[in-house]
Backbone as JSON Lines, residues from 0, in Angstrom:
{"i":0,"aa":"X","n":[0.85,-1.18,0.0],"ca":[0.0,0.0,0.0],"c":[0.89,1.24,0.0]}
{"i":1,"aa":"X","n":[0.46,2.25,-0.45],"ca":[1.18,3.39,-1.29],"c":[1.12,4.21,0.01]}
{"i":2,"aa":"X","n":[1.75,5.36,0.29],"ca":[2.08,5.86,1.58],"c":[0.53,6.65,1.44]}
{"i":3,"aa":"X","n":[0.46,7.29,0.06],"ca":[-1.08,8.29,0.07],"c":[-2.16,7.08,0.45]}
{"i":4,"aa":"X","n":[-2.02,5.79,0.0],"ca":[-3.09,5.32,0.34],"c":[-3.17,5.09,1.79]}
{"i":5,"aa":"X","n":[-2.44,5.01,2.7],"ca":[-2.35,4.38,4.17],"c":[-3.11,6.28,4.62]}
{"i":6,"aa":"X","n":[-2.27,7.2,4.19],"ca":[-2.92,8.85,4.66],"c":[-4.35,8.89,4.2]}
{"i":7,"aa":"X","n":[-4.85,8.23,3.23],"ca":[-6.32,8.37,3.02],"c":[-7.35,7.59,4.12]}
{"i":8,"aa":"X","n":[-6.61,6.39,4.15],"ca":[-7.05,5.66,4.85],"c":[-7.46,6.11,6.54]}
{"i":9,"aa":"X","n":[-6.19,7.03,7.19],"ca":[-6.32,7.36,7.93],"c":[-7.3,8.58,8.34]}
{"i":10,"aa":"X","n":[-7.1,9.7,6.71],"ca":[-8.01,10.99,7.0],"c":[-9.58,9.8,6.88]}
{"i":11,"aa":"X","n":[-10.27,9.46,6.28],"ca":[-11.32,8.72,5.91],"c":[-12.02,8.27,7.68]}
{"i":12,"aa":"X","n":[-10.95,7.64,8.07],"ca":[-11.68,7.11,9.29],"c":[-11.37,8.49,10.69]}
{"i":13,"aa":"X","n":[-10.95,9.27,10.3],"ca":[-10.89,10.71,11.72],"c":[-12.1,11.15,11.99]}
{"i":14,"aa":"X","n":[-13.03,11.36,11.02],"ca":[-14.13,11.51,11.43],"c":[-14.98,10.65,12.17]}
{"i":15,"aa":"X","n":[-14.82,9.4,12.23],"ca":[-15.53,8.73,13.45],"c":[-14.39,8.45,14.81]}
{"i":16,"aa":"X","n":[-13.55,9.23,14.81],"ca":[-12.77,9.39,15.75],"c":[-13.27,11.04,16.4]}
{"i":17,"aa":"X","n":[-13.88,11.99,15.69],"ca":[-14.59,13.15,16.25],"c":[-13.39,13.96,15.7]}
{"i":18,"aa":"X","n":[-13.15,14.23,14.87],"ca":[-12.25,15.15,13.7],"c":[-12.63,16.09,13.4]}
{"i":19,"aa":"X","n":[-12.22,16.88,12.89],"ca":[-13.13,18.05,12.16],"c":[-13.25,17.86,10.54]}
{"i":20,"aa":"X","n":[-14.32,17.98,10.13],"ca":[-14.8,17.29,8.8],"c":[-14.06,17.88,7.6]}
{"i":21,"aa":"X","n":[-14.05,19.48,7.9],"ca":[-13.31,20.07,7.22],"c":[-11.86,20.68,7.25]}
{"i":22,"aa":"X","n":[-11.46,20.14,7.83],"ca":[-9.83,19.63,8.69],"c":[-9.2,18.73,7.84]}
{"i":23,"aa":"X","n":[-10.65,17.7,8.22],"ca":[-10.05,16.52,7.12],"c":[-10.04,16.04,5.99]}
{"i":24,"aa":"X","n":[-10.9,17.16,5.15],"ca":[-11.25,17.38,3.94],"c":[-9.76,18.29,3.65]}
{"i":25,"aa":"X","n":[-9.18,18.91,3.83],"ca":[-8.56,19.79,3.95],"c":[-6.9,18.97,3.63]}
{"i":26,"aa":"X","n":[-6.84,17.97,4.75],"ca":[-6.06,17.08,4.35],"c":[-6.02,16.29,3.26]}
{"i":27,"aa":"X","n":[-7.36,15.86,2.85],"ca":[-7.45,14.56,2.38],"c":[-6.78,15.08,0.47]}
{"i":28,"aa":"X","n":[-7.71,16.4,0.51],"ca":[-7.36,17.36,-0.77],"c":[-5.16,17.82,-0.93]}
{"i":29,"aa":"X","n":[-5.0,18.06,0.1],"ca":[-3.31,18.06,-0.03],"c":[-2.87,16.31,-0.33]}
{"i":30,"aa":"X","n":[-3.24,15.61,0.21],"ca":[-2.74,14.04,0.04],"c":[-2.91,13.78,-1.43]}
{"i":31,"aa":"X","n":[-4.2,14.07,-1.98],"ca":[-4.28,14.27,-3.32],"c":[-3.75,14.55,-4.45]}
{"i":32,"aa":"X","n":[-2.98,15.98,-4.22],"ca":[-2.38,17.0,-4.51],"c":[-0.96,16.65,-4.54]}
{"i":33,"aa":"X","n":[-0.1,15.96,-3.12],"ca":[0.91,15.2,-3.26],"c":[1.05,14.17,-4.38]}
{"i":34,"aa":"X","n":[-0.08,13.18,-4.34],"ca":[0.0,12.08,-4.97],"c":[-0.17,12.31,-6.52]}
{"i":35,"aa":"X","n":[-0.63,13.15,-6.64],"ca":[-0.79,13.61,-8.03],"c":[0.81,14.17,-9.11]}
{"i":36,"aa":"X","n":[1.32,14.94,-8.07],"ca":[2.75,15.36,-8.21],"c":[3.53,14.69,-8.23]}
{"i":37,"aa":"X","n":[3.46,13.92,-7.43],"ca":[4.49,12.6,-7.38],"c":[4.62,11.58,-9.08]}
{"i":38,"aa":"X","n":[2.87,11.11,-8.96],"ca":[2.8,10.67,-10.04],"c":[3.22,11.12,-11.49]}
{"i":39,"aa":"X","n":[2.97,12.7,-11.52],"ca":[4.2,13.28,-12.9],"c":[5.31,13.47,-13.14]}
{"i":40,"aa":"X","n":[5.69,13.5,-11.77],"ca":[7.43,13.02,-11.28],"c":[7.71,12.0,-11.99]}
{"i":41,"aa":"X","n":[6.79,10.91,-11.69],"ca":[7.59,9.63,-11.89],"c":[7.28,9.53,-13.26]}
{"i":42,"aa":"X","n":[6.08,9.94,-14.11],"ca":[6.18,9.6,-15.68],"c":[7.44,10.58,-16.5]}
{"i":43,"aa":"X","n":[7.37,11.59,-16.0],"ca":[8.86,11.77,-16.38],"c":[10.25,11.19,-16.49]}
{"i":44,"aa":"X","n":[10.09,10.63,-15.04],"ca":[11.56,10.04,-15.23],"c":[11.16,8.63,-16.0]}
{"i":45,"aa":"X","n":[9.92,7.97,-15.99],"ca":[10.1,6.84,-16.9],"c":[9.92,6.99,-17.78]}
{"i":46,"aa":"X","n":[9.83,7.86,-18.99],"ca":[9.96,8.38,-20.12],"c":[11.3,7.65,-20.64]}
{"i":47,"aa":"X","n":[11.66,6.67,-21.48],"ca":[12.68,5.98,-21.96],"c":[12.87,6.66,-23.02]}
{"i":48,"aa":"X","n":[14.01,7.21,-23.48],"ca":[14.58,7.79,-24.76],"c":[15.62,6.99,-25.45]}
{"i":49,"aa":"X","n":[14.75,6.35,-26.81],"ca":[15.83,5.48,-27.51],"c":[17.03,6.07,-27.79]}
{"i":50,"aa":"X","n":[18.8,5.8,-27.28],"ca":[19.49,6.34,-28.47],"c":[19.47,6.03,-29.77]}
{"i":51,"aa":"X","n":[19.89,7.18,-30.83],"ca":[19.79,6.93,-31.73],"c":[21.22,6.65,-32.46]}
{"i":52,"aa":"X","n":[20.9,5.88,-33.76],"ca":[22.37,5.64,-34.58],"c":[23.13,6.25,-34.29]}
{"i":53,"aa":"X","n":[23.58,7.66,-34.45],"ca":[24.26,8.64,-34.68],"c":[25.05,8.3,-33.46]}
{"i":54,"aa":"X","n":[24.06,8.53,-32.35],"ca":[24.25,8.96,-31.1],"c":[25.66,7.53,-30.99]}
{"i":55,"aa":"X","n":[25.32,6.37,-31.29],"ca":[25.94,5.37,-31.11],"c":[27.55,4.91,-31.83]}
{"i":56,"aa":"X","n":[26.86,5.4,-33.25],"ca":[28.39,6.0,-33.93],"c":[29.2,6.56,-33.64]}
{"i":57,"aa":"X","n":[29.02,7.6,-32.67],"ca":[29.76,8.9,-31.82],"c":[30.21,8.3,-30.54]}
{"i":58,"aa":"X","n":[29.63,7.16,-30.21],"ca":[30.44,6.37,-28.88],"c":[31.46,5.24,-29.45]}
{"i":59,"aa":"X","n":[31.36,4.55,-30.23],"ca":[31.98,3.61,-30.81],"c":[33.61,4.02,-29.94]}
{"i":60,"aa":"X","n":[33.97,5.14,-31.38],"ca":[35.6,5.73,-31.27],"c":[35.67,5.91,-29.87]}
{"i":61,"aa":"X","n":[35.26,6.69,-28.99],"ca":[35.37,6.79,-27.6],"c":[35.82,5.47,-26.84]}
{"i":62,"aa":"X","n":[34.42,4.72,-27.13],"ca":[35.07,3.33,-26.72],"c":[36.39,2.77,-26.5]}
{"i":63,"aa":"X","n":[36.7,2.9,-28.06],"ca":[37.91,2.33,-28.24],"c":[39.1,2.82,-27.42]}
{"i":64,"aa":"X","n":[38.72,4.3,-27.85],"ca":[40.21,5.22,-27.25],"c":[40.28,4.95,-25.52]}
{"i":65,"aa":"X","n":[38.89,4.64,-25.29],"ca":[39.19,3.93,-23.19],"c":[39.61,2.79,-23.5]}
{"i":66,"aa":"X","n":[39.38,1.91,-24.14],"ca":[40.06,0.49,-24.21],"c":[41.81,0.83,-24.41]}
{"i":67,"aa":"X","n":[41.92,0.83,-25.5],"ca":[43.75,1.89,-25.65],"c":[43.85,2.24,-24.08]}
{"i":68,"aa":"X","n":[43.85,2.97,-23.69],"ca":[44.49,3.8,-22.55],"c":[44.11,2.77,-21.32]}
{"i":69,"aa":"X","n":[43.41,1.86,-20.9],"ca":[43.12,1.08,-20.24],"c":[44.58,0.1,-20.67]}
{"i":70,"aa":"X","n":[44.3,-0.58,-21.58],"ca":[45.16,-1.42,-22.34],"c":[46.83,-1.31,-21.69]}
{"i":71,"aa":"X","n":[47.32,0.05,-22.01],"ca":[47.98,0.25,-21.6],"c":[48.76,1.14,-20.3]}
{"i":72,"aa":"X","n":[48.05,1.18,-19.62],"ca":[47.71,1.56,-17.97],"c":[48.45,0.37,-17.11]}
{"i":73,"aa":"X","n":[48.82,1.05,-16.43],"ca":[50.04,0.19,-15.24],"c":[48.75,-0.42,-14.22]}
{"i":74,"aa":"X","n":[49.1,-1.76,-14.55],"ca":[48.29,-2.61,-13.79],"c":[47.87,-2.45,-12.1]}
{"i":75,"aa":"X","n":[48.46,-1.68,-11.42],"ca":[48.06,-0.91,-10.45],"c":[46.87,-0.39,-10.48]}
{"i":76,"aa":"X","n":[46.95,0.75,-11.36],"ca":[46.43,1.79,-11.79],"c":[45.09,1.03,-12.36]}
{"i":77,"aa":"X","n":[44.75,-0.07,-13.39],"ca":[44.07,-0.19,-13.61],"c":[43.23,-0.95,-12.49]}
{"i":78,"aa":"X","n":[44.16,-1.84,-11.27],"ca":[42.92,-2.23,-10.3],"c":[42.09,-1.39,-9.3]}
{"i":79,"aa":"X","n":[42.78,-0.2,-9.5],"ca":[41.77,0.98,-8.72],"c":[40.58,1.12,-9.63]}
{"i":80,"aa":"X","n":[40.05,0.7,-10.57],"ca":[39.49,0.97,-11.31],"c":[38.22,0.11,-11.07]}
């Protein structure tokens, strides 16, 4: 259960605990409001962006040139790594 759902859960039942109705309306509307934000948070960051060719062509050479310099790196040096 989602943290907003356990806070709903809780504003929901205050009123038969003797709450104030609009206290907890008050809350229940910010919990909302959180959860809502949160949720565009997160489709943002899961938004997957294919690289493209190009993009991949342009790493290739890079590659290589860390392999080279790895390659020849004082074996010390490369177990800090």
């Amino acid at each position: 259960m989602l943290v907003w759902d356990r806070r709903m859960a809780r504003h929901r039942s205050a009123p038969d605990a003797g709450g104030d109705p609009q206290g907890i309306g008050k809350w229940m509307a910010e919990t909302r409001a959180e959860r809502l934000k949160a949720e565009g948070q997160l489709r943002v960051i899961d938004r997957k962006r294919e690289t493209t060719e190009r993009e991949i062509m342009e790493l290739i050479p890079r590659l290589a040139e860390t392999t080279d310099v790895l390659k020849e790196a004082d074996p010390a040096d490369r177990s800090d790594l």
